[in-house]
PDB file of N, CA, C, O and CB in Angstrom:
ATOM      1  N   UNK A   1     203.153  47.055 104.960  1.00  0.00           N
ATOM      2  CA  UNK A   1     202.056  47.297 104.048  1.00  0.00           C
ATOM      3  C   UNK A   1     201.869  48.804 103.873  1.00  0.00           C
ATOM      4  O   UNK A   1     201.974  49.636 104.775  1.00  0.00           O
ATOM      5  CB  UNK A   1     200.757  46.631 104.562  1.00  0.00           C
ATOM      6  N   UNK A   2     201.612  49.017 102.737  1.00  0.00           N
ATOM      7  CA  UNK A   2     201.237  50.275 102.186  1.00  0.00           C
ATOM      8  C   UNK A   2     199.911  50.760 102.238  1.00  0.00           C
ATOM      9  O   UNK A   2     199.104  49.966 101.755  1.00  0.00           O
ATOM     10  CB  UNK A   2     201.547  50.291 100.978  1.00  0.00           C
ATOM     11  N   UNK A   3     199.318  52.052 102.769  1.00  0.00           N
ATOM     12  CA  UNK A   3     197.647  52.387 102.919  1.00  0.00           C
ATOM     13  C   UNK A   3     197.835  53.343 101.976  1.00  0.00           C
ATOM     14  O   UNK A   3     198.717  54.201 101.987  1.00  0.00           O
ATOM     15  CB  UNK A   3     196.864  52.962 104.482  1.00  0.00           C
ATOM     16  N   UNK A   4     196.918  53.169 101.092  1.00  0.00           N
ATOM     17  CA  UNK A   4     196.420  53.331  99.286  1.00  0.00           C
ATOM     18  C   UNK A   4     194.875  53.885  99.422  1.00  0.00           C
ATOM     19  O   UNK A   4     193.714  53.485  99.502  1.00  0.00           O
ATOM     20  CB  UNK A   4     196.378  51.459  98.200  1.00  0.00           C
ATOM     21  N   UNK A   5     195.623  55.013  99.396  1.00  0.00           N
ATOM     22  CA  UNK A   5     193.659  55.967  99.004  1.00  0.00           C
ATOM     23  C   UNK A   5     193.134  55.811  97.665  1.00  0.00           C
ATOM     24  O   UNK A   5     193.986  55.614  96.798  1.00  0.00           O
ATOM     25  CB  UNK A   5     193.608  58.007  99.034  1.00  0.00           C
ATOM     26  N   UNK A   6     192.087  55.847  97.348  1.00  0.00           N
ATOM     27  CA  UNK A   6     191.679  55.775  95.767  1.00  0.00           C
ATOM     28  C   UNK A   6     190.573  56.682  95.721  1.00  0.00           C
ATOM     29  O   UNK A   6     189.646  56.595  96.527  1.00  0.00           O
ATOM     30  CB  UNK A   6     191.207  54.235  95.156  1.00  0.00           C
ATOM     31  N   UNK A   7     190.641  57.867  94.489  1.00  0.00           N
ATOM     32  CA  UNK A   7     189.603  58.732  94.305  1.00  0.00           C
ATOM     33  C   UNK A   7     189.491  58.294  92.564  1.00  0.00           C
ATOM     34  O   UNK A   7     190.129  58.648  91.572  1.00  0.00           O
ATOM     35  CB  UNK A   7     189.999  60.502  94.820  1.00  0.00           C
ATOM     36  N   UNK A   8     188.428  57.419  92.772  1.00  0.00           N
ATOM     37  CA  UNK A   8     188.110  57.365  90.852  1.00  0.00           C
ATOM     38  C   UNK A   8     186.309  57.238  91.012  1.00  0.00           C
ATOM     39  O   UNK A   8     185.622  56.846  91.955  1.00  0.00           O
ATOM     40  CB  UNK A   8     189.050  55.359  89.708  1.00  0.00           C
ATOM     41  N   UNK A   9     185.849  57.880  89.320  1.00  0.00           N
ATOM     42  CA  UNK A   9     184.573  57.075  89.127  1.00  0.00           C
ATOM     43  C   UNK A   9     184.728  56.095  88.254  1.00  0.00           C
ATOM     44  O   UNK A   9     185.531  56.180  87.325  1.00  0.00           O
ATOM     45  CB  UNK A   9     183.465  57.814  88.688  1.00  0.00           C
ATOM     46  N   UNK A  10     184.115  55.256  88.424  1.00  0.00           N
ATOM     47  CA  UNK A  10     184.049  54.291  87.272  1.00  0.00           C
ATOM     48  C   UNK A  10     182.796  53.886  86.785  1.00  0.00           C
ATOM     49  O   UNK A  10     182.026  53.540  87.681  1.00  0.00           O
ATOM     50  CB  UNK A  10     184.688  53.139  87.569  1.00  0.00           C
ATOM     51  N   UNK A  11     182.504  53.844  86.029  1.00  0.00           N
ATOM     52  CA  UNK A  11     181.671  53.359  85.181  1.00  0.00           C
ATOM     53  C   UNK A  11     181.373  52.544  84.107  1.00  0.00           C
ATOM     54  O   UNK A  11     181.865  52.880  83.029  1.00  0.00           O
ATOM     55  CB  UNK A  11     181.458  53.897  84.969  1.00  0.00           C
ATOM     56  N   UNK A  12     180.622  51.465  84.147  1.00  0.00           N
ATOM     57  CA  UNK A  12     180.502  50.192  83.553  1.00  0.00           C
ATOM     58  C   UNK A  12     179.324  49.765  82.979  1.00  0.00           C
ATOM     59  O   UNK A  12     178.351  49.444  83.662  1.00  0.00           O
ATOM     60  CB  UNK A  12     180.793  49.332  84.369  1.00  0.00           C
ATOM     61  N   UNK A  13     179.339  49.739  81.870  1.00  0.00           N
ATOM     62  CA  UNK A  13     177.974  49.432  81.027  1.00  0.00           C
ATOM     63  C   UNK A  13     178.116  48.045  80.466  1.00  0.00           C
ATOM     64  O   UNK A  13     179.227  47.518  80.411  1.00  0.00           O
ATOM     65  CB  UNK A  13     177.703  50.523  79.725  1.00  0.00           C
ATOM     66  N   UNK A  14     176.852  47.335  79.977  1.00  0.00           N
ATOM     67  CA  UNK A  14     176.619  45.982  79.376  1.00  0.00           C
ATOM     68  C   UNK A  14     175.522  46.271  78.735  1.00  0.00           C
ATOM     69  O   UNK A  14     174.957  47.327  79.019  1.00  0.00           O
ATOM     70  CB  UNK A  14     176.473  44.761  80.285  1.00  0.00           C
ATOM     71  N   UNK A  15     175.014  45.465  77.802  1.00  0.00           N
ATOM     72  CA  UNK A  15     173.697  44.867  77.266  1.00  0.00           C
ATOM     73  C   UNK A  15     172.829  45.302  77.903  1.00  0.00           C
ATOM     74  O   UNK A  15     172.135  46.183  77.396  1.00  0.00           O
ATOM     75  CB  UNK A  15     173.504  43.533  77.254  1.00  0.00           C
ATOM     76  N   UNK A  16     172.513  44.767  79.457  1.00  0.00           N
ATOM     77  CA  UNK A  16     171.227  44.809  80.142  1.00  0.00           C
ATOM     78  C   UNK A  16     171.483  45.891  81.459  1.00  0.00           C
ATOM     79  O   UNK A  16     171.022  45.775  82.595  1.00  0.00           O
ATOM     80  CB  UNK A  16     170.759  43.158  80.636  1.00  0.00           C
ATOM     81  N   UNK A  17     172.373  46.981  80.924  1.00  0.00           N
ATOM     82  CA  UNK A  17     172.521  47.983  82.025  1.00  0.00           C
ATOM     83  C   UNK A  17     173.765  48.514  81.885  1.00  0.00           C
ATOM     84  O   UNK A  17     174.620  48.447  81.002  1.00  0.00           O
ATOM     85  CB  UNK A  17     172.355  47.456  83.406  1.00  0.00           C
ATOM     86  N   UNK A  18     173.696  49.003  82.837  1.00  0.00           N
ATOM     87  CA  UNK A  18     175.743  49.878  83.772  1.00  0.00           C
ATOM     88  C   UNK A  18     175.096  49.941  85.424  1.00  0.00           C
ATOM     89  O   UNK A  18     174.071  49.564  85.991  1.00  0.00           O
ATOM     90  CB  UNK A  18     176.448  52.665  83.004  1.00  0.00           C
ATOM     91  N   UNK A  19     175.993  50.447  85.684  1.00  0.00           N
ATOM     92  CA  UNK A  19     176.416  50.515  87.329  1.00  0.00           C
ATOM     93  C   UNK A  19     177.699  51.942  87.256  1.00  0.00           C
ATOM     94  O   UNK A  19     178.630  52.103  86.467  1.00  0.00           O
ATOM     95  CB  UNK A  19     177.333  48.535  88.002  1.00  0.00           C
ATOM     96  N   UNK A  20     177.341  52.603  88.169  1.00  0.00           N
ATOM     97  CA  UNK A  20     178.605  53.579  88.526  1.00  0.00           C
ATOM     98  C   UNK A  20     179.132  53.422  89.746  1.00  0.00           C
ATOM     99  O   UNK A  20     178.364  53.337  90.705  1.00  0.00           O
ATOM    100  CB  UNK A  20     178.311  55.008  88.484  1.00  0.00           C
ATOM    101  N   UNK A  21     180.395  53.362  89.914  1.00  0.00           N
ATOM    102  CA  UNK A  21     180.897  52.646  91.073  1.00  0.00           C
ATOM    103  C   UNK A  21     181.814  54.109  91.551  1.00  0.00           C
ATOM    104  O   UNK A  21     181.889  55.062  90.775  1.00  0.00           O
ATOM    105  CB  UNK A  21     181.873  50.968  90.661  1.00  0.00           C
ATOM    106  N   UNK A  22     182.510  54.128  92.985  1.00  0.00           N
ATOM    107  CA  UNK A  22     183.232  55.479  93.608  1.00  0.00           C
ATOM    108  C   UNK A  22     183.743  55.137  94.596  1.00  0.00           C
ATOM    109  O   UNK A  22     183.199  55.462  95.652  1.00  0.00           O
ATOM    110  CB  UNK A  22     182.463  56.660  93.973  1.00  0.00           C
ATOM    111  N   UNK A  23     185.302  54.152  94.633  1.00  0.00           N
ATOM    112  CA  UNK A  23     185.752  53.348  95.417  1.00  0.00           C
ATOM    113  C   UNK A  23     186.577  54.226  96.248  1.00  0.00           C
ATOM    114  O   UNK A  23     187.301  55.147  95.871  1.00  0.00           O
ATOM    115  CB  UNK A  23     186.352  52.258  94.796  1.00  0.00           C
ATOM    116  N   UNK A  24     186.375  53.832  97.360  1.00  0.00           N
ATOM    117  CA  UNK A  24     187.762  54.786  98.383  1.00  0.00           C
ATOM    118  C   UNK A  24     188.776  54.579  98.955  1.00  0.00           C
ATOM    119  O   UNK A  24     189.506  55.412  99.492  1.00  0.00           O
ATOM    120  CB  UNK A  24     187.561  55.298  99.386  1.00  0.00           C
ATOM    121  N   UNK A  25     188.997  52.713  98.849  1.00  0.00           N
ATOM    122  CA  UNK A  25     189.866  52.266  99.137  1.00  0.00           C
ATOM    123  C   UNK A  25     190.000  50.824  98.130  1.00  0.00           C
ATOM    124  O   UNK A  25     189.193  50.456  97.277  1.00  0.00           O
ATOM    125  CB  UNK A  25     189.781  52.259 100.541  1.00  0.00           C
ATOM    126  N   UNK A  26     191.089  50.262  98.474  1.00  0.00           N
ATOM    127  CA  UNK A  26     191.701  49.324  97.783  1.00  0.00           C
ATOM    128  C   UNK A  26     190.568  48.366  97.612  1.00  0.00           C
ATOM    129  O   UNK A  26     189.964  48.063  96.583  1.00  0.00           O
ATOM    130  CB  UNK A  26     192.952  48.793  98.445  1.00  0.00           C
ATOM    131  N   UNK A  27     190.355  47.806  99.277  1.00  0.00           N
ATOM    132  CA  UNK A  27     188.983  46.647  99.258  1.00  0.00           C
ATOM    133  C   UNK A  27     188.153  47.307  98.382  1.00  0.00           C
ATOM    134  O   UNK A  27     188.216  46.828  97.250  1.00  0.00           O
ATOM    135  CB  UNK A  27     188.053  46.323 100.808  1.00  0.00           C
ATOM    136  N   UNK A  28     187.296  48.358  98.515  1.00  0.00           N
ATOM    137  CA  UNK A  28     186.357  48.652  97.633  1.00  0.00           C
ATOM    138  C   UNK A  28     186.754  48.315  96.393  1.00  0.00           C
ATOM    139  O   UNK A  28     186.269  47.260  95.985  1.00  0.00           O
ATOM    140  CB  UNK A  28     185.994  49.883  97.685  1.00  0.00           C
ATOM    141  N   UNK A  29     187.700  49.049  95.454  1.00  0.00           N
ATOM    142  CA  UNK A  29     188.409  48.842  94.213  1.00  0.00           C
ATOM    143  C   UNK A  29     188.349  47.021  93.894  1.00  0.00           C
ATOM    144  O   UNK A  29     187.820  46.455  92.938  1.00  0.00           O
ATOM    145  CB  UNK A  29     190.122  49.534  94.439  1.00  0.00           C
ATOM    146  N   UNK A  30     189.033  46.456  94.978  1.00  0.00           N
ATOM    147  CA  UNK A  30     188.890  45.008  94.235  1.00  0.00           C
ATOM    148  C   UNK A  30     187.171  44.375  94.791  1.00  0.00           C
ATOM    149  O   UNK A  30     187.129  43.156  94.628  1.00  0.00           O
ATOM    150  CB  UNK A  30     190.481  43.738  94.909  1.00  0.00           C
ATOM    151  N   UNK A  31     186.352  44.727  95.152  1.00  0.00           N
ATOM    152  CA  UNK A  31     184.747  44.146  95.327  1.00  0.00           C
ATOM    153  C   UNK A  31     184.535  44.252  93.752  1.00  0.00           C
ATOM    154  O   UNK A  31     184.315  43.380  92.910  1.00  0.00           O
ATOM    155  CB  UNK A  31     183.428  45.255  96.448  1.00  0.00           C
ATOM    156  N   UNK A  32     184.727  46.092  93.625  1.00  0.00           N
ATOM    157  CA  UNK A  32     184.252  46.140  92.460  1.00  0.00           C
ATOM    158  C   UNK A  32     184.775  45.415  90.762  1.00  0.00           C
ATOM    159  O   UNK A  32     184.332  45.601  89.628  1.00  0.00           O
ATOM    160  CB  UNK A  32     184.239  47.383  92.531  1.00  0.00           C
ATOM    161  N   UNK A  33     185.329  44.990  91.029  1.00  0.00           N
ATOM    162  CA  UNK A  33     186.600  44.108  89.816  1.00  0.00           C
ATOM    163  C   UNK A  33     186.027  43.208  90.005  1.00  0.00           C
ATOM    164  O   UNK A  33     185.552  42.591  89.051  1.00  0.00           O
ATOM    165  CB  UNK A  33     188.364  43.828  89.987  1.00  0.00           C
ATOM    166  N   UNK A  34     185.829  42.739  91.430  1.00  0.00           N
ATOM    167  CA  UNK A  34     185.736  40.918  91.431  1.00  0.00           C
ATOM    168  C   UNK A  34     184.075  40.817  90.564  1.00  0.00           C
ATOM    169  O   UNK A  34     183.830  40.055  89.629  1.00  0.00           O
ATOM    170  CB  UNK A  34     185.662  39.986  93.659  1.00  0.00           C
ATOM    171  N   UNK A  35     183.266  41.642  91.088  1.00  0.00           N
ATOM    172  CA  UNK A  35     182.074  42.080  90.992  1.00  0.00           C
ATOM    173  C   UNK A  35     181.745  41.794  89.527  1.00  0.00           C
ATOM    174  O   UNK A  35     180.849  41.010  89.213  1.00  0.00           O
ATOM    175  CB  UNK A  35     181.965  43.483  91.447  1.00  0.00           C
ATOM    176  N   UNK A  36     182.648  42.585  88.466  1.00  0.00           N
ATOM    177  CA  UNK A  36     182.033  43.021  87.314  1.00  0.00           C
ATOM    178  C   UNK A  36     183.035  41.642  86.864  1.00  0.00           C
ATOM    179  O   UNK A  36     182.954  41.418  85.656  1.00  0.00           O
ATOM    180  CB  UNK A  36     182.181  44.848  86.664  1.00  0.00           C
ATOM    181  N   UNK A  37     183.751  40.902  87.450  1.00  0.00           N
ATOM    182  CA  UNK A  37     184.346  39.786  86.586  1.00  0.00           C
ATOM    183  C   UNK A  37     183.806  38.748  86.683  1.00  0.00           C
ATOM    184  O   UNK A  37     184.337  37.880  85.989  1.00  0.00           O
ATOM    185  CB  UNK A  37     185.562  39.476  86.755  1.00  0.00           C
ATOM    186  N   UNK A  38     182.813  38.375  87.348  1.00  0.00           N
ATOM    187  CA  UNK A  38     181.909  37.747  87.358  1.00  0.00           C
ATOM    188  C   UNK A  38     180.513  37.601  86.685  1.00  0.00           C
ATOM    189  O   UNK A  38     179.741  36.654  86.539  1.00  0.00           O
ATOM    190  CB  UNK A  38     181.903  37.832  88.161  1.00  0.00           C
ATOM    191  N   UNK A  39     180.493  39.048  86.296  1.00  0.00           N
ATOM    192  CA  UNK A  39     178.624  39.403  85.696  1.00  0.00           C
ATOM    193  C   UNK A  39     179.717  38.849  83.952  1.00  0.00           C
ATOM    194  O   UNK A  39     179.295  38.208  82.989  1.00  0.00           O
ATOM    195  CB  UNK A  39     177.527  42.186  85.920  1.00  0.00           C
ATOM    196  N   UNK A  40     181.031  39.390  84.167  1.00  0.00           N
ATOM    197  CA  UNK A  40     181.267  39.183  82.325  1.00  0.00           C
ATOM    198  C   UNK A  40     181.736  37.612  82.381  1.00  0.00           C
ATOM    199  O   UNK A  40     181.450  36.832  81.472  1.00  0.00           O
ATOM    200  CB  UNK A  40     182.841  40.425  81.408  1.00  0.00           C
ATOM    201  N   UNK A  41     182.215  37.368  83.124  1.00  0.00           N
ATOM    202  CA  UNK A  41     183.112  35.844  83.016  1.00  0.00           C
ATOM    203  C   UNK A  41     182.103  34.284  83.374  1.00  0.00           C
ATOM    204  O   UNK A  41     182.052  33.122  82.971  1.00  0.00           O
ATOM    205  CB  UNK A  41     184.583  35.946  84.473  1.00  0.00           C
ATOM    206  N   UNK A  42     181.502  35.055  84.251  1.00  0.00           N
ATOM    207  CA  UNK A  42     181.177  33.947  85.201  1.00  0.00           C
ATOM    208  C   UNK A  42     181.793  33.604  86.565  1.00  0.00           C
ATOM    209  O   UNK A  42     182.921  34.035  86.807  1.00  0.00           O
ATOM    210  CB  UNK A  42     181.349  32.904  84.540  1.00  0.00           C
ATOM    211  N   UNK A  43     180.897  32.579  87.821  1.00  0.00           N
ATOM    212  CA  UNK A  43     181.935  32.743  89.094  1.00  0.00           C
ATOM    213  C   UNK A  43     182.931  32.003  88.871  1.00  0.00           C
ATOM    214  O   UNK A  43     183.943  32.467  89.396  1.00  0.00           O
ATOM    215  CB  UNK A  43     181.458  32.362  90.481  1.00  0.00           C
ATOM    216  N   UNK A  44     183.177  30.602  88.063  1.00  0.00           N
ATOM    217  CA  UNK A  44     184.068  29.502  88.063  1.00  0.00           C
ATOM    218  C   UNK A  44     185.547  30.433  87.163  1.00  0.00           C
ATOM    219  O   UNK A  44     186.744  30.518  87.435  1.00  0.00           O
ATOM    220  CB  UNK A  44     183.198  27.905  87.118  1.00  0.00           C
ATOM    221  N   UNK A  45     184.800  30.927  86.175  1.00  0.00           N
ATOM    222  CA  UNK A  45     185.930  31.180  84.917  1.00  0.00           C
ATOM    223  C   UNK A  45     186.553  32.771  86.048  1.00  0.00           C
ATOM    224  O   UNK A  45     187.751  33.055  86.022  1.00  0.00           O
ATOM    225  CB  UNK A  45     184.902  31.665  82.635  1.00  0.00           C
ATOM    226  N   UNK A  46     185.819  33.393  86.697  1.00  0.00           N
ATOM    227  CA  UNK A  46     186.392  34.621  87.557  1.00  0.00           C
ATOM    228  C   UNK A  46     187.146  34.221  88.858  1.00  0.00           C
ATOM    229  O   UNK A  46     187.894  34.966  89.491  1.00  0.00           O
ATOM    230  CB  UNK A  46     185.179  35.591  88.014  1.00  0.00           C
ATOM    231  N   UNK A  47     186.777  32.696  89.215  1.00  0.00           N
ATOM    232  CA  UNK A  47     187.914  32.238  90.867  1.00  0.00           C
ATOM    233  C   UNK A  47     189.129  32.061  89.750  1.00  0.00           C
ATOM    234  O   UNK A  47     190.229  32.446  90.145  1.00  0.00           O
ATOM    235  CB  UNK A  47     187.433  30.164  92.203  1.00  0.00           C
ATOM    236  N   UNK A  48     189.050  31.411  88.116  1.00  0.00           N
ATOM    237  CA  UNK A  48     190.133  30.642  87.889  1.00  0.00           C
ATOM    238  C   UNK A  48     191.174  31.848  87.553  1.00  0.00           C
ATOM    239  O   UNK A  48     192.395  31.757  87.688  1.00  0.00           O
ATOM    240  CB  UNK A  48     189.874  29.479  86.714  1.00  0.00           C
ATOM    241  N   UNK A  49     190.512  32.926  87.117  1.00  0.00           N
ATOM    242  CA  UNK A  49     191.394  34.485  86.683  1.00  0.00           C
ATOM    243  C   UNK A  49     191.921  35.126  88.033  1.00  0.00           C
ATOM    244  O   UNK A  49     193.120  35.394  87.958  1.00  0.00           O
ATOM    245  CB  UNK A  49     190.223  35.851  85.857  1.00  0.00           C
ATOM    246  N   UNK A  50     191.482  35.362  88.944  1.00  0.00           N
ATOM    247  CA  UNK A  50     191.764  35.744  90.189  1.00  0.00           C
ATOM    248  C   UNK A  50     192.816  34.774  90.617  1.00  0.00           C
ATOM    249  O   UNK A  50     193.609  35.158  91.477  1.00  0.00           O
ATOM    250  CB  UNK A  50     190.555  35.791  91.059  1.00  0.00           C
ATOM    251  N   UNK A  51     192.949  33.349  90.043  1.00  0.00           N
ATOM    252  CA  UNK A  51     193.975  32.531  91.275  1.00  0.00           C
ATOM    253  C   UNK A  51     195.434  32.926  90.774  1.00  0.00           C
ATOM    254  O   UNK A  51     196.431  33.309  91.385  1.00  0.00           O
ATOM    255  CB  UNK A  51     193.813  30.507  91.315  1.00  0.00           C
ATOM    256  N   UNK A  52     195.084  32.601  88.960  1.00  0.00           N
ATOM    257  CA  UNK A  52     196.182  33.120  88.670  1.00  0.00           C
ATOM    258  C   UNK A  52     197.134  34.470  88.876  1.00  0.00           C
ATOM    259  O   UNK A  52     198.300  34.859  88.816  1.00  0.00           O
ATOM    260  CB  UNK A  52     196.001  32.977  87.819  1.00  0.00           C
ATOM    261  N   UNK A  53     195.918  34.849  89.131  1.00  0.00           N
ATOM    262  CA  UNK A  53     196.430  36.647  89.966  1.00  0.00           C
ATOM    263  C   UNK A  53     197.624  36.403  90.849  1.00  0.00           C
ATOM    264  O   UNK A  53     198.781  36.816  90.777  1.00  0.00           O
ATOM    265  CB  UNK A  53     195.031  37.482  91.287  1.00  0.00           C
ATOM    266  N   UNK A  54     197.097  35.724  91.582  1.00  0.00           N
ATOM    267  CA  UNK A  54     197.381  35.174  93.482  1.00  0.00           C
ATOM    268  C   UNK A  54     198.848  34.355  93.471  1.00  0.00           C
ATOM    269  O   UNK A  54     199.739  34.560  94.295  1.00  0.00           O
ATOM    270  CB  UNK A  54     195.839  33.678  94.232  1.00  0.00           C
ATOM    271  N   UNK A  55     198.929  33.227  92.188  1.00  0.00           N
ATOM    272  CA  UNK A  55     200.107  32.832  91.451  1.00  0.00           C
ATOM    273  C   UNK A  55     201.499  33.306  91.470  1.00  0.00           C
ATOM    274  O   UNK A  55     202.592  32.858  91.817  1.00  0.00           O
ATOM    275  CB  UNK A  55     199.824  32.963  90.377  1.00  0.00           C
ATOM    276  N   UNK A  56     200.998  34.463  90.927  1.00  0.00           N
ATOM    277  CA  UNK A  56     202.333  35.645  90.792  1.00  0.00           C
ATOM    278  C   UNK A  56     203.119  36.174  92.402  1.00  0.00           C
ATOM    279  O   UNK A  56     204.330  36.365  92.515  1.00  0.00           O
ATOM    280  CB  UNK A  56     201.515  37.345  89.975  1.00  0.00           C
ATOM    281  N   UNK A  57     202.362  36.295  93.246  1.00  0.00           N
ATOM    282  CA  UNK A  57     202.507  36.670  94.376  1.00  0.00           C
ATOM    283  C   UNK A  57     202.901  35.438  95.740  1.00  0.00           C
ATOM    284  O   UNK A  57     202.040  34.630  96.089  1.00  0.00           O
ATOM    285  CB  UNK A  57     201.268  37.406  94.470  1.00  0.00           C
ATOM    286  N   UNK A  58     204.551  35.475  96.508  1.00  0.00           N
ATOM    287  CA  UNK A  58     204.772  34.541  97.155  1.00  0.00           C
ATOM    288  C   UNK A  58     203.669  34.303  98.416  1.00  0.00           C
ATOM    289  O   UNK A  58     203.206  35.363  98.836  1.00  0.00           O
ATOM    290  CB  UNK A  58     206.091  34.718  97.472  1.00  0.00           C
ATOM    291  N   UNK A  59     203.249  33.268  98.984  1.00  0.00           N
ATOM    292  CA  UNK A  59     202.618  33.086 100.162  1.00  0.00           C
ATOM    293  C   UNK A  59     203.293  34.075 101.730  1.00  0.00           C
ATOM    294  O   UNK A  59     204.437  33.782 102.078  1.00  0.00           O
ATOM    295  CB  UNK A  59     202.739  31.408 100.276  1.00  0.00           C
ATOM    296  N   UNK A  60     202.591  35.085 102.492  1.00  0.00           N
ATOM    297  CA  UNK A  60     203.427  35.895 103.160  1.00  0.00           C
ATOM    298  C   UNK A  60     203.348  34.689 104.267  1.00  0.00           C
ATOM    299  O   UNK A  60     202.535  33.764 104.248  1.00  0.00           O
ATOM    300  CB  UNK A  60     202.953  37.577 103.491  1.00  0.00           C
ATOM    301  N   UNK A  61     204.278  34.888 105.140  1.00  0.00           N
ATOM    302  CA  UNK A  61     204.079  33.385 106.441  1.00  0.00           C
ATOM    303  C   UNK A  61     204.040  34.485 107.578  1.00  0.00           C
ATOM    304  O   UNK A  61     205.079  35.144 107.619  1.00  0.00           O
ATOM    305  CB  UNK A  61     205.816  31.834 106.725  1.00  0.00           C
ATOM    306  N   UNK A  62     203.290  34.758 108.308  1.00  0.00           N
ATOM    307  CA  UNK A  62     202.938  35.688 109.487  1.00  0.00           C
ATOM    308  C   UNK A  62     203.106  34.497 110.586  1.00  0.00           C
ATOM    309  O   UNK A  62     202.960  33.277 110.504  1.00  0.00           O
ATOM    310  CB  UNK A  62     201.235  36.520 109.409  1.00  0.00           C
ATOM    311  N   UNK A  63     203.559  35.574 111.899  1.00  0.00           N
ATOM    312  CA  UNK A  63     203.872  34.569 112.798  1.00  0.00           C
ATOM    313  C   UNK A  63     202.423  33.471 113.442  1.00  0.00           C
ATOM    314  O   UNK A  63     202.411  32.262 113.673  1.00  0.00           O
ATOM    315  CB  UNK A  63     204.635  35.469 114.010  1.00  0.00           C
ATOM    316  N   UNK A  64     201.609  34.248 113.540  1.00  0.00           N
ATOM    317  CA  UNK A  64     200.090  33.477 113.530  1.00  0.00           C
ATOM    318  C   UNK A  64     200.169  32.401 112.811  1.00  0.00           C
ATOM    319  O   UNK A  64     199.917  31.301 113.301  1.00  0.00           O
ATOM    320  CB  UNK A  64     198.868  34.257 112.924  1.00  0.00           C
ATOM    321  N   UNK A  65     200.560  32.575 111.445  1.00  0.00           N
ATOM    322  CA  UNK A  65     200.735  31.233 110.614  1.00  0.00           C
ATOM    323  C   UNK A  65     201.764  29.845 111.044  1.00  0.00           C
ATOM    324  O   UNK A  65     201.686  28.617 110.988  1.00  0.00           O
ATOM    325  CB  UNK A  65     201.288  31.765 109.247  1.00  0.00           C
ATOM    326  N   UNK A  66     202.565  30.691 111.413  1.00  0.00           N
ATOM    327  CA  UNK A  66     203.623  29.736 112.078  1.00  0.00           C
ATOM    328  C   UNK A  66     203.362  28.896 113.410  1.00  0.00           C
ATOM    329  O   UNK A  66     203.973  27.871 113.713  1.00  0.00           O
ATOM    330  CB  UNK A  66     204.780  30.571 112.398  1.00  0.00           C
ATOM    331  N   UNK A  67     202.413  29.465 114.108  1.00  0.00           N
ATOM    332  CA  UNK A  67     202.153  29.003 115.451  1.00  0.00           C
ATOM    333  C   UNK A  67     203.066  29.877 116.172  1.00  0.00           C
ATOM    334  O   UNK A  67     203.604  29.385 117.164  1.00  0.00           O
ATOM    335  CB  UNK A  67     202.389  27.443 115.711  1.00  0.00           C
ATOM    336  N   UNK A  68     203.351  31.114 115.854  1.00  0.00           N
ATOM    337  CA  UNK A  68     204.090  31.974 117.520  1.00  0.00           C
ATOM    338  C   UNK A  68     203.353  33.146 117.721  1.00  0.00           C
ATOM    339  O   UNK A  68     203.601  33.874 118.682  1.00  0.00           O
ATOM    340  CB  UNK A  68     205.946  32.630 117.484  1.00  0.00           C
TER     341      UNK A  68
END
């Protein structure tokens, strides 16, 4: 695995507001995605965009997974 610094602002406006966001790492970066794909999508229509995400990407099998 790769450790991924992130220096951005972002900023996000709607109808009934914005939010400024200043992520420093990856997790932060995807809270904030999952976050704002939800206020626009909804939670059902934002798990079903996210799975397809997940789709693209093979299952990793760690030995924990395996039982060793």
């Amino acid at each position: 695995m790769t450790s991924v610094s992130i220096d951005a602002d972002i900023k996000a406006k709607w109808a009934d507001g914005h939010s400024s966001y200043s992520p420093g790492s990856t997790e932060e970066l995807a809270l904030i995605g999952i976050d704002l794909l939800v206020k626009e999508l909804g939670t059902e229509a934002a798990q079903q965009f996210i799975k397809q995400i997940f789709e693209r990407y093979p299952v990793e099998q760690t030995e924990h997974a395996l039982g060793g």
